[in-house]
LOTIZA-901875 format. One record per residue (C-alpha): residue number from 1; residue in one letter; chain; x negated, y negated, z negated. Coordinates in steps of 0.02 Angstrom, whole numbers, plus 50000, padded with zeros to 5 digits. Layout:
N
[r NUM; "A"; "A"; [X; Y; Z]]
...
END
This chain:
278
[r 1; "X"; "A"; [52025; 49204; 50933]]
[r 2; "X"; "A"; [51927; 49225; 50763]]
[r 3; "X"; "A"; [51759; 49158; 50746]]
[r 4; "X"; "A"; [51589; 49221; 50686]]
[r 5; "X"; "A"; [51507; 49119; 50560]]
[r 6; "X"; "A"; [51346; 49158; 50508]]
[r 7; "X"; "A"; [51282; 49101; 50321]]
[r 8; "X"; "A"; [51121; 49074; 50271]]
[r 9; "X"; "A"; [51071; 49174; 50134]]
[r 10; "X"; "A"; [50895; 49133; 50015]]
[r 11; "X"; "A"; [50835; 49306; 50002]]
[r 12; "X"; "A"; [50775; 49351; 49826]]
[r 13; "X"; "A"; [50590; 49375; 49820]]
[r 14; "X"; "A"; [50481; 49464; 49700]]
[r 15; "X"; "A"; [50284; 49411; 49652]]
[r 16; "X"; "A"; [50147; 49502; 49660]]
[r 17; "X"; "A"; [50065; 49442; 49528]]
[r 18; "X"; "A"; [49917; 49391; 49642]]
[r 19; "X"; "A"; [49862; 49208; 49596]]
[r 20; "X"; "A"; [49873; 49115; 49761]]
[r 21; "X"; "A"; [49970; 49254; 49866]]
[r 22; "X"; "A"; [50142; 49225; 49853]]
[r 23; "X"; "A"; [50113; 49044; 49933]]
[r 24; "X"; "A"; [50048; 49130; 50085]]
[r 25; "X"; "A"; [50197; 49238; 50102]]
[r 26; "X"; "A"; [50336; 49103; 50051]]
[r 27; "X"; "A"; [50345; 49145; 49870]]
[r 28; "X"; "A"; [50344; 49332; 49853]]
[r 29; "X"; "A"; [50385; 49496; 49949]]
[r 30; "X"; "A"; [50583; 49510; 49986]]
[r 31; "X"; "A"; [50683; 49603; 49895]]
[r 32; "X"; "A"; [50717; 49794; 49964]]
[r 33; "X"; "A"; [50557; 49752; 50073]]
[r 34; "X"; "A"; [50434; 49911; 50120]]
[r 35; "X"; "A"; [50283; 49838; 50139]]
[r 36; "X"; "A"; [50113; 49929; 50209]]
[r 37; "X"; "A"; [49949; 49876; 50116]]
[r 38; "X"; "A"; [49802; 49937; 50246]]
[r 39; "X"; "A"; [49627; 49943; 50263]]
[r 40; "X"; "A"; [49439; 50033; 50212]]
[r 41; "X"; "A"; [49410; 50096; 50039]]
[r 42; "X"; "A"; [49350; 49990; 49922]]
[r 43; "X"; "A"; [49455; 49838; 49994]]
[r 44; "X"; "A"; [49565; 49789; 49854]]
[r 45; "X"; "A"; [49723; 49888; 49916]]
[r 46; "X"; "A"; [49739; 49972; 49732]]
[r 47; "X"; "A"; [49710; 49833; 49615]]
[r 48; "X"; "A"; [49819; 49720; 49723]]
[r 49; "X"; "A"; [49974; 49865; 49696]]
[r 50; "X"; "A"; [49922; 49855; 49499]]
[r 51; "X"; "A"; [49952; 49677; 49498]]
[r 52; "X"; "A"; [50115; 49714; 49589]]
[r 53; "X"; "A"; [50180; 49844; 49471]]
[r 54; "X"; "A"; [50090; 49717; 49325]]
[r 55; "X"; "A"; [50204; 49566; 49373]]
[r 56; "X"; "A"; [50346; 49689; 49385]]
[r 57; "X"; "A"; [50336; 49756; 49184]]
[r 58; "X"; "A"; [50328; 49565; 49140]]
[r 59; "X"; "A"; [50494; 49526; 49247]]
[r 60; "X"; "A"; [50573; 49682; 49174]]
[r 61; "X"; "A"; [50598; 49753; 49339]]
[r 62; "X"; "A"; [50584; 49970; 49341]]
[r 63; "X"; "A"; [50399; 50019; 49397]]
[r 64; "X"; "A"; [50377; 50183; 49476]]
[r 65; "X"; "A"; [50186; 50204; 49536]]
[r 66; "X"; "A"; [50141; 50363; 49640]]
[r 67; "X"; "A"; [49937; 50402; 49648]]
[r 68; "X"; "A"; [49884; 50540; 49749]]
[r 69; "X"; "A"; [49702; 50509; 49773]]
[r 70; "X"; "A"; [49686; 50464; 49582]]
[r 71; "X"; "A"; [49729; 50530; 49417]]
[r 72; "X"; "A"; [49854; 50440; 49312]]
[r 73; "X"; "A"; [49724; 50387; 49185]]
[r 74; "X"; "A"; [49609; 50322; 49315]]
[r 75; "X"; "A"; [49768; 50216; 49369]]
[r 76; "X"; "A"; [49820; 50148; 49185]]
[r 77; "X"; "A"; [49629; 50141; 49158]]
[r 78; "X"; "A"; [49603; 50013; 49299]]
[r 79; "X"; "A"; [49759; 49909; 49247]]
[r 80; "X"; "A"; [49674; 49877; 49065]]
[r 81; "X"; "A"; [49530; 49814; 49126]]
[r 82; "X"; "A"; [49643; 49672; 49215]]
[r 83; "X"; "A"; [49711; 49647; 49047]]
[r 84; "X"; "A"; [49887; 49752; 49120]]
[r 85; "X"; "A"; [49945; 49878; 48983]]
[r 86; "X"; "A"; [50039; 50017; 49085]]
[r 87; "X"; "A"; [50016; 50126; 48936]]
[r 88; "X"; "A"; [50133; 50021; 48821]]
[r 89; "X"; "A"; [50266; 50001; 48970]]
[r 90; "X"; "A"; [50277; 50193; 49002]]
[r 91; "X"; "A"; [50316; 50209; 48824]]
[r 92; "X"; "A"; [50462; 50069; 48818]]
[r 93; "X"; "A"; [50530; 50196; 48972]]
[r 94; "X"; "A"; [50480; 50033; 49093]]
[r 95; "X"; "A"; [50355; 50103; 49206]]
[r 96; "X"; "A"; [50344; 50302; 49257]]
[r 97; "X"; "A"; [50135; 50336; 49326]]
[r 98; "X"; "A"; [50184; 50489; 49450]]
[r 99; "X"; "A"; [50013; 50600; 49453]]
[r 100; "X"; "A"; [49997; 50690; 49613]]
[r 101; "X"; "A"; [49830; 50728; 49614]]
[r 102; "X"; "A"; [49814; 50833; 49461]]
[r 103; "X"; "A"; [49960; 50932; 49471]]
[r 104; "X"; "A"; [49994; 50979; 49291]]
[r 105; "X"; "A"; [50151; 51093; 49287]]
[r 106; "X"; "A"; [50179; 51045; 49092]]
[r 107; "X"; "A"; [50160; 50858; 49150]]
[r 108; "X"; "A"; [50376; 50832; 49185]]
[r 109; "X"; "A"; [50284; 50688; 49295]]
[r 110; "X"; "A"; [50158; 50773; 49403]]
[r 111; "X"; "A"; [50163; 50857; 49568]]
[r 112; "X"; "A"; [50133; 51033; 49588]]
[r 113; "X"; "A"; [50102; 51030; 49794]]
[r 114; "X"; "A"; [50058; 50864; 49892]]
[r 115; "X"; "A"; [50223; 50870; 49980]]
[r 116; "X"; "A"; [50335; 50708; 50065]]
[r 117; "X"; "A"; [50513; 50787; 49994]]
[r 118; "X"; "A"; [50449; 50853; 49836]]
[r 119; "X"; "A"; [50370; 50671; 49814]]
[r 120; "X"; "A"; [50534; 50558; 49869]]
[r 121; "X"; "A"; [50636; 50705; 49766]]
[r 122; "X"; "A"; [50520; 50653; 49622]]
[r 123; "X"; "A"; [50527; 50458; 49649]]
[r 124; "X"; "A"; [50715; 50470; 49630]]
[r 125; "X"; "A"; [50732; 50548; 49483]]
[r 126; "X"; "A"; [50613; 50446; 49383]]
[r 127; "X"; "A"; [50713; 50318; 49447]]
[r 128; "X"; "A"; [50878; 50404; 49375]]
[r 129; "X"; "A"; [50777; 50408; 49208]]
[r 130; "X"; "A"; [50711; 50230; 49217]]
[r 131; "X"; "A"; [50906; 50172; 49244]]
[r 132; "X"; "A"; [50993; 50046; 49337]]
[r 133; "X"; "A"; [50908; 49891; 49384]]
[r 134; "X"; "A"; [50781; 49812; 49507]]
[r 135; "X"; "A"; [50645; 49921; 49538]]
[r 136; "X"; "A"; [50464; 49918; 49614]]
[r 137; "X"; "A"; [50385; 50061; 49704]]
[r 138; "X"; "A"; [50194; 50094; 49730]]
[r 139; "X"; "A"; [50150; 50259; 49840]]
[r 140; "X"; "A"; [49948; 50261; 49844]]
[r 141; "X"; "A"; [49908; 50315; 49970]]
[r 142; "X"; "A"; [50027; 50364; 50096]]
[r 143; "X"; "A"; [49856; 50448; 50207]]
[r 144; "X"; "A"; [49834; 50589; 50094]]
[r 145; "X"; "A"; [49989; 50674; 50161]]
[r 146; "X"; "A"; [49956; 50679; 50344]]
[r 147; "X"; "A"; [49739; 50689; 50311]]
[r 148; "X"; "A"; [49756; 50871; 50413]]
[r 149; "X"; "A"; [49908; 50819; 50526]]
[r 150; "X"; "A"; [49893; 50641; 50576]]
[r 151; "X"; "A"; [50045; 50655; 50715]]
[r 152; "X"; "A"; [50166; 50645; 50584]]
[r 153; "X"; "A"; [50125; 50494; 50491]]
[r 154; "X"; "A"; [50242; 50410; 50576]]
[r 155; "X"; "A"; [50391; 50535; 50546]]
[r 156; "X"; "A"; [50354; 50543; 50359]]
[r 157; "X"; "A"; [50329; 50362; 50326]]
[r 158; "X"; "A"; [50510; 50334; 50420]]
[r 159; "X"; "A"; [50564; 50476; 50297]]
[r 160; "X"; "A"; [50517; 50389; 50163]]
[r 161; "X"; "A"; [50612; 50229; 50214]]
[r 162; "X"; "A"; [50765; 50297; 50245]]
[r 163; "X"; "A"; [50795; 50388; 50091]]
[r 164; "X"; "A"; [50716; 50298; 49972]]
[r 165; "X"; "A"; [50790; 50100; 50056]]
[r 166; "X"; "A"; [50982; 50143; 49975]]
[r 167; "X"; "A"; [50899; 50152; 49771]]
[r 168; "X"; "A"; [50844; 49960; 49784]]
[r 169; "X"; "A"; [50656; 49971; 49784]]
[r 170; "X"; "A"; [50514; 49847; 49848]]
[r 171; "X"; "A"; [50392; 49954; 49882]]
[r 172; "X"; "A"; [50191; 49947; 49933]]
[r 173; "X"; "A"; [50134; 50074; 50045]]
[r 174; "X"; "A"; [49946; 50094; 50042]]
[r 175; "X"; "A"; [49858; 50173; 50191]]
[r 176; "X"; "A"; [49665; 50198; 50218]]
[r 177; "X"; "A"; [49590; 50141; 50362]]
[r 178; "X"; "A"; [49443; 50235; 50433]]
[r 179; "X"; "A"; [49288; 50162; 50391]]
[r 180; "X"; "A"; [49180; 50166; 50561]]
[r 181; "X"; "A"; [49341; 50093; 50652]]
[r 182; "X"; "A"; [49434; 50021; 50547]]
[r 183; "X"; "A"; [49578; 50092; 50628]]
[r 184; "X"; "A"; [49731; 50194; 50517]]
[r 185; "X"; "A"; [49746; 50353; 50612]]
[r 186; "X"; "A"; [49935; 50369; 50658]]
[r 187; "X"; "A"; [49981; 50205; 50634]]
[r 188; "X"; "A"; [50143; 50300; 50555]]
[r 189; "X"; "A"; [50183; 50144; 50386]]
[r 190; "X"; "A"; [50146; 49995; 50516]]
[r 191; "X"; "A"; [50287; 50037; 50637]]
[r 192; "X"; "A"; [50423; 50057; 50513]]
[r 193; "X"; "A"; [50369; 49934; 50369]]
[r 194; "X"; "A"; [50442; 49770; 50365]]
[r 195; "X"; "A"; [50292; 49704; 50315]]
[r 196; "X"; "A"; [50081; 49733; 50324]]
[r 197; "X"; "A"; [49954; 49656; 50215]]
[r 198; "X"; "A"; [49791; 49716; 50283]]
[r 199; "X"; "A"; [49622; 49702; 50162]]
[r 200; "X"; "A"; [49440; 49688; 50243]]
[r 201; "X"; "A"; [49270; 49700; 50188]]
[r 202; "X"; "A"; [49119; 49629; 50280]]
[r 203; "X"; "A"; [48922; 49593; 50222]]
[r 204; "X"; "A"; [48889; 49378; 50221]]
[r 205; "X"; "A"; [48708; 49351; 50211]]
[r 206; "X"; "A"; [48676; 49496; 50097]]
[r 207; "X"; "A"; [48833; 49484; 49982]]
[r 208; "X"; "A"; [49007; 49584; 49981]]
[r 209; "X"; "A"; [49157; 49490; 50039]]
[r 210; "X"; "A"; [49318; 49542; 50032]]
[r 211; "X"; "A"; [49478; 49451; 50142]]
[r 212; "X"; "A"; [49669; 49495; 50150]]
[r 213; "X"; "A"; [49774; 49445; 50291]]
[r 214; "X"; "A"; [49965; 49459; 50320]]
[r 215; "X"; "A"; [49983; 49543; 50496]]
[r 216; "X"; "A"; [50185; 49536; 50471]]
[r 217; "X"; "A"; [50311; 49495; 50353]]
[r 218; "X"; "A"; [50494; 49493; 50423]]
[r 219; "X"; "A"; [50606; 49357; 50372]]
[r 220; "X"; "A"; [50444; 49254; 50314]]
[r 221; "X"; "A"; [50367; 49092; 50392]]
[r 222; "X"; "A"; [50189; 49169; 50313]]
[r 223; "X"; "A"; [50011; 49105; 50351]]
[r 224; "X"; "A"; [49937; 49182; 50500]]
[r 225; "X"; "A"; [49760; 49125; 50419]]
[r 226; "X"; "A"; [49608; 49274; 50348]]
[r 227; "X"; "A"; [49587; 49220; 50156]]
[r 228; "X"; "A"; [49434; 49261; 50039]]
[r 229; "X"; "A"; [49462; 49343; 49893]]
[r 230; "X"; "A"; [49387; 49386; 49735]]
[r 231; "X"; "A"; [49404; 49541; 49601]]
[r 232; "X"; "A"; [49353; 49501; 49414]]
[r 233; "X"; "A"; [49345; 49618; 49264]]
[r 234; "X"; "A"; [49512; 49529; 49160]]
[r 235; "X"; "A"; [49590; 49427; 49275]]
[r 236; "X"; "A"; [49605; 49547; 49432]]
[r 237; "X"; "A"; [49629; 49481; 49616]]
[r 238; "X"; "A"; [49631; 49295; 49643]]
[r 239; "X"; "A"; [49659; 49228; 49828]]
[r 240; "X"; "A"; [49519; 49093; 49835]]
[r 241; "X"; "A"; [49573; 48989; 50003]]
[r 242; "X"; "A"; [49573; 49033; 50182]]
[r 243; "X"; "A"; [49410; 49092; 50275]]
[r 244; "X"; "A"; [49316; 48978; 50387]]
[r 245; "X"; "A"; [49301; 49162; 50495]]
[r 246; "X"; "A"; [49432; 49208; 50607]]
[r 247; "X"; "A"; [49517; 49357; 50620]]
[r 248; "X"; "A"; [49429; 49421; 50791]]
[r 249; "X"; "A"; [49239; 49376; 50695]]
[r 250; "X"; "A"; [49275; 49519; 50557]]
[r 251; "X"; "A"; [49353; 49639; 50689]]
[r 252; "X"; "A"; [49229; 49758; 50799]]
[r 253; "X"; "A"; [49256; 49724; 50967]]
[r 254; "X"; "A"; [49391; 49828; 51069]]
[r 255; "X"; "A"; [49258; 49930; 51187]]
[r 256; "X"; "A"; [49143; 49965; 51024]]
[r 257; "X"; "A"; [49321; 50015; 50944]]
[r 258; "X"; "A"; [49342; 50135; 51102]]
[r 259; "X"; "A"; [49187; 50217; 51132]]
[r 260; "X"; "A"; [49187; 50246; 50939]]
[r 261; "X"; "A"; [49375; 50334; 50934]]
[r 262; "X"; "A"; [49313; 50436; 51111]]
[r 263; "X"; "A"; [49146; 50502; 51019]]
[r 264; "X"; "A"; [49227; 50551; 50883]]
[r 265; "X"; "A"; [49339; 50656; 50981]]
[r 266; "X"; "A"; [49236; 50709; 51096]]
[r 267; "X"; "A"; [49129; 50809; 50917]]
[r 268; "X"; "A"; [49291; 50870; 50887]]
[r 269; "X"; "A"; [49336; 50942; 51048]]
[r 270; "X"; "A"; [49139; 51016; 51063]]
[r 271; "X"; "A"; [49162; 51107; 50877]]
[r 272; "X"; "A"; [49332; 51170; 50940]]
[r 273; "X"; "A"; [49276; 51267; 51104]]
[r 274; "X"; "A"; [49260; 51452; 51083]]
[r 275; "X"; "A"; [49095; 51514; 51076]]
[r 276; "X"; "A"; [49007; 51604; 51223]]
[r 277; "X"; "A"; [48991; 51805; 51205]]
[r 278; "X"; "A"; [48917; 51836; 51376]]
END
């Protein structure tokens, strides 16, 4: 009768170049990881996936970052002014920007329709043209494909997954969360990523705070704690320690949460009825 062993293997991990966040997730986000990074606008989700692709041009890993709500200036823009030069990496052939907002057909990497195949056909071959090696993936945001179709943000995000898992990527997934709710209509990257890093926002006597908070991360003994953080022109995202607030005292309670989502679709089901003629 043979037997089953079962070895322990140290799964590789890659850093996000986030001083003070890859303690709170053991060291860095596991290799071939998909990884959701949620929450409002103005949160931190982009600069934290700048840092990512950042810490990936100084390992000499492949960097592919998608934008669809930006242009790729904005994005290289943004990196130099946390000292990250994306411009001198695209030209070594070590990181490809793809634009998907601006949709230049004589741009070879720009996107002509906002579409989930045209974008994961896209992905792959700037990864063909990056060549062989580990490779980081940024898709910002995920939410401006299913904006007009929320059902299937699930469907696309396990698209995604699927096809693009087998080329060796870590990827970040950003999502927006609605602002009044704070709720990601869909909920399609949480259920299939292996991990969620959530950014929040909230008003302390009169100043802007901003928190991160890792909801899950498979395979990872990571902090369940809400951590402060702090955004500086050169430097970027630090994580500054974790929050004397807990995670229910920055969340609106779950009846507001309801009578919020059930007025809002209530004005949506009024400015949908057919109009009177009688």
């Amino acid at each position: 009768m043979s037997k089953i062993t079962h070895s322990r293997q140290v799964r590789e991990r890659l850093s996000t170049g986030v001083k003070g966040f890859d303690e709170i997730i053991g060291g860095g986000i596991p290799r071939g990881f998909f990884v959701a990074v949620v929450g409002e606008p103005g949160t931190g989700k982009t600069i934290f996936c700048i840092h990512f692709i950042g810490e990936g041009i100084k390992q000499g890993d492949k960097n592919i970052y998608v934008t669809t709500e930006e242009s790729r200036e904005s994005i290289i823009k943004q990196a130099y002014q946390l000292g990250l030069d994306f411009e001198s990496a695209i030209n070594r052939n070590q990181l490809i920007v793809i634009d998907a907002l601006m949709g230049r057909r004589d741009d070879p990497w720009s996107l002509d329709v906002l579409d989930v195949e045209t974008m994961v056909n896209k992905i792959i071959e700037a990864k063909r043209h990056l060549g062989f090696g580990r490779a980081r993936l940024v898709i910002d945001s995920m939410s401006a494909f299913w904006l007009d179709k929320p059902a299937m943000a699930r469907k696309y995000s396990y698209y995604i997954k699927k096809v693009l898992y087998r080329w060796d990527f870590t990827a970040l997934l950003t999502s927006q969360y609605a602002v009044t709710t704070s709720l990601g209509f869909g909920f399609g990257i949480e259920h299939v990523a292996d991990g969620i890093i959530r950014f929040r926002k909230i008003i302390v006597k009169g100043e802007l705070k901003r928190y991160v908070l890792v909801e899950k991360m498979r395979q990872t003994n990571h902090s369940n704690r809400m951590y402060e953080i702090e955004i500086k022109t050169g430097s970027g995202m630090i994580v500054k320690g974790p929050t004397i607030y807990r995670r229910e005292d920055v969340a609106l309670p779950s009846t507001v949460t309801t009578r919020m989502i059930l007025s809002e679709l209530q004005k949506i089901l009024e400015s949908t009825e057919p109009e009177n003629t009688d």
